[in-house]
N, C-alpha and C positions, 0 to 999 in steps of 0.2 A: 352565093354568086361567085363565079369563079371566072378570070380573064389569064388568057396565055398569050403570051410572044415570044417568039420563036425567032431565035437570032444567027443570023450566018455569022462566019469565023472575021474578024477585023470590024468587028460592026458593037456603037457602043446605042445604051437605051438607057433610062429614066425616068423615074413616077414617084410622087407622091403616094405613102402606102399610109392608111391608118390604125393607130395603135389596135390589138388584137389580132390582125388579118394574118396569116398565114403566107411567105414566101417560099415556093420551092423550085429550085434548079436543078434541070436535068442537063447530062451530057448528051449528046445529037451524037457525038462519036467519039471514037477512042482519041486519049488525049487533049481532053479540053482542057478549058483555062478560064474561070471568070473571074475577072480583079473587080471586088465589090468595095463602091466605099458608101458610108451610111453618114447622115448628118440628121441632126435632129430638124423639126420640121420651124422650129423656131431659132435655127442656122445658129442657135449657143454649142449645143452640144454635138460634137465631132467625135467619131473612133478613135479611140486612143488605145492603141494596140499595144504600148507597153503598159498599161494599166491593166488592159487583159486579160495577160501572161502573168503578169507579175501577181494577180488577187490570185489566179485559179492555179500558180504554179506550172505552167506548161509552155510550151515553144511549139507547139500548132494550136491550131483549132478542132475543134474536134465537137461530138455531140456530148448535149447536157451544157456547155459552157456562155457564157454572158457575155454578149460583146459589149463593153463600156464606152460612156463618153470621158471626155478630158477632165468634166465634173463627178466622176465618180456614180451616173446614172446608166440604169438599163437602156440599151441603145434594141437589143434584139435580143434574143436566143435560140443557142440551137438545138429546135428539138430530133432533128434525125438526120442521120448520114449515110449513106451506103459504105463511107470510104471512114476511116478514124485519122484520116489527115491530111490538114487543108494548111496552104503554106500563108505566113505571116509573117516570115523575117526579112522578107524582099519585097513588099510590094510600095515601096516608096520611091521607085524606080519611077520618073517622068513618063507617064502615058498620054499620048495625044488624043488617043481617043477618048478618055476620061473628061479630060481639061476642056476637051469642044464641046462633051455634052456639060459639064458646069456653067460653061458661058453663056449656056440657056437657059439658066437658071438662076443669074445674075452672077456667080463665083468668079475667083479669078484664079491665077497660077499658084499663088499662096495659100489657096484653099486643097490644094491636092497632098493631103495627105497621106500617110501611110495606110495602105486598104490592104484586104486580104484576097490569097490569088484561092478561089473555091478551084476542089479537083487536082492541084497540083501539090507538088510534095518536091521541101526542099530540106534534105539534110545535112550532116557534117561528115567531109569527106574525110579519110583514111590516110591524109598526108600530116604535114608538119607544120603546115599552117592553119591545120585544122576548115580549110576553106569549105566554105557553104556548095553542093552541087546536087545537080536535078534530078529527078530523079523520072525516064523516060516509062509510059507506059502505066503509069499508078493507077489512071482514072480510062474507063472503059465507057464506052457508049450505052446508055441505060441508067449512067449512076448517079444518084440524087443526094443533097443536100437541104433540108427544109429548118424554113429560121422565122419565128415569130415575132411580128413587130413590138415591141414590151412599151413604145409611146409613138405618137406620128412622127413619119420620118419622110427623107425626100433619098432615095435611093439608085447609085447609080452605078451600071455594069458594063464592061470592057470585055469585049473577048480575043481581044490579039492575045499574042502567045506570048506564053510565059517569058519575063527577061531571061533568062539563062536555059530558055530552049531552043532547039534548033528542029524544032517541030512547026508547020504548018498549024496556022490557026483553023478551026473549027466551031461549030455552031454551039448555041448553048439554049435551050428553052426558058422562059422563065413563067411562073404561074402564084397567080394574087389571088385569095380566095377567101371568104369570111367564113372559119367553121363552125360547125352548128352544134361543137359538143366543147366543155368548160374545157379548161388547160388542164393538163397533168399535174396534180400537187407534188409531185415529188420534182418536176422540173422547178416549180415556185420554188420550192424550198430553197435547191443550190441556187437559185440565182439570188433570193433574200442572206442565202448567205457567203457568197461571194461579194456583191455587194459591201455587207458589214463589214467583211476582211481587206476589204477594200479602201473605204474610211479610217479604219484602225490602221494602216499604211500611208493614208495622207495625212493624218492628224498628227 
């Protein structure tokens, strides 16, 4: 079974997804932006984006990687990308469209945490403050990102634009679907062991 929505640009959405099910976002058009944040369905576990980075060694997101909670559990994975990088060092930025759809969901201001902006790409500019800058144009209309729920989760998506773009927001599709064939073992794998490297850094 498969459900899509289809999101114009400044417009935010939220669903209950259950563990196994299959999320994929497309861009509607060149330039998009989805700032995704994931909360476990039992509202303990939250993305915890420097947990991330830090078990898998990296500063975007990208495909094959785990997104973690604060407790060191599987929140999702991502199994496919069109793009090899989704920004995460910036989306702790106050989003109002996020924060109005949490309050539907009982959350409040405190609960907006750091999410990740899917399609957008933020790296280290060529000055002497090494400052973070956008990078325009990265993500094209057609381009997909697909993330597997690894336990139930409650799921929520923004599409305004990027903090530090100066782009026009844009639409973003999203699609839930349960598939009918077992996971990839080699995606199990790095998440069972990312996971473990992950522990062995809290411990």
């Amino acid at each position: 079974m498969t459900h899509t929505h289809d999101m114009p640009g400044d417009a935010a959405w939220s669903a209950p997804v259950r563990a196994g099910r299959v999320i994929t976002l497309t861009a509607l058009n060149d330039g998009a932006n989805a700032s995704v944040l994931i909360i476990g369905a039992d509202r303990l576990d939250r993305l915890n984006i420097p947990d991330t980075l830090k078990a898998q060694m990296s500063a975007r997101i990208k495909p094959g990687m785990v997104l973690m909670s604060d407790r060191g559990l599987a929140l999702a994975t991502v199994l496919a990308s069109s793009l090899d990088w989704h920004d995460c060092l910036t989306g702790a930025a106050p989003d109002r469209l996020l924060l109005l759809e949490l309050v539907k969901h009982g959350f409040g201001a405190d609960d907006l945490h750091g999410c990740i902006n899917f399609f957008s790409k933020v790296g280290v500019a060529d000055d002497a403050r090494a400052s973070l800058a956008f990078a325009p144009g990265h993500a094209r209309a057609g381009d997909t990102v697909t993330l597997r729920a690894d336990q139930d989760l409650l799921v929520f998506v923004s599409t305004a634009a990027h903090a530090l773009s100066d782009l026009p927001a844009v639409g973003v599709a999203v699609q839930i679907e349960t598939p009918e064939h077992t996971e990839d073992p080699d995606l199990r794998e790095e998440a069972v062991r990312a996971l473990r490297l992950t522990r062995e850094l809290i411990a």
